[in-house]
C-alpha angles and dihedrals in degrees: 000000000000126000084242090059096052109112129175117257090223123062111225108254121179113204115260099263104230134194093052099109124264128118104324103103135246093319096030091230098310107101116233135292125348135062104323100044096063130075118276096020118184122194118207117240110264084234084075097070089046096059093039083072096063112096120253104242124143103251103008123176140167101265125276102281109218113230112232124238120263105249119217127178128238081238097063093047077057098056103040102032138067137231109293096004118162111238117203124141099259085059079050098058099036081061093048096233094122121036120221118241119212107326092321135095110230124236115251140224116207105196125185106245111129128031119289117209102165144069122256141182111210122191130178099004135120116243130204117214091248100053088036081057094051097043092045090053094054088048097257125146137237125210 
């Protein structure tokens, strides 16, 4: 292809002017009255009545949204510690088995799917009924 060949892949089309007379009738298509009956008409962007809604308070936000816990399974404590190992959060991240967001370590959730052996010490985490049922039962601890 030459530079001579090259075309535009859209026609140039210039909207119908209307509102000059012809045979469109008394308002020429465009109703009668208001805004979008005069020249040089402008309709707001329909975004503007969405944030309208929203209250007029200094410093508003949308709430603090509360990060949920990392949940781990009795299972995976099984797989990646020993016997008598102390579980905290930061264990769990040195493992890389939690991710850290932002600067802070997440809480974490320790549920009882999958069989437990051995015996662990857990500290700051949160444990579900099931998985409390299943350490105590080893002989494990919960702080």
């Amino acid at each position: 292809m030459q530079t001579h060949e090259i075309q535009p892949i859209h026609k140039t089309h210039r909207g119908k002017r209307i509102g000059r007379g012809g045979k469109r009738g008394t308002y020429s298509g465009r109703g009668i009255k208001g805004q979008g009956a005069r020249s040089g008409r402008k309709m707001q962007p329909r975004i503007r009545e969405l944030i309208k809604r929203y209250p007029k308070l200094r410093g508003y936000k949308f709430g603090i949204v509360k990060a949920k816990p990392v949940t781990l399974n009795v299972g995976i404590l099984e797989k990646n510690f020993e016997k008598g190992a102390h579980i905290t959060p930061s264990a769990l991240r040195e493992k890389r088995l939690i991710k850290i967001t932002g600067k802070r370590t997440p809480a974490v959730k320790i549920l009882g799917t999958g069989k437990l052996t051995k015996t662990l010490s857990i500290e700051s985490c949160v444990v579900s009924a099931g998985a409390k049922t299943k350490i105590e039962a080893v002989g494990g601890t919960i702080k």
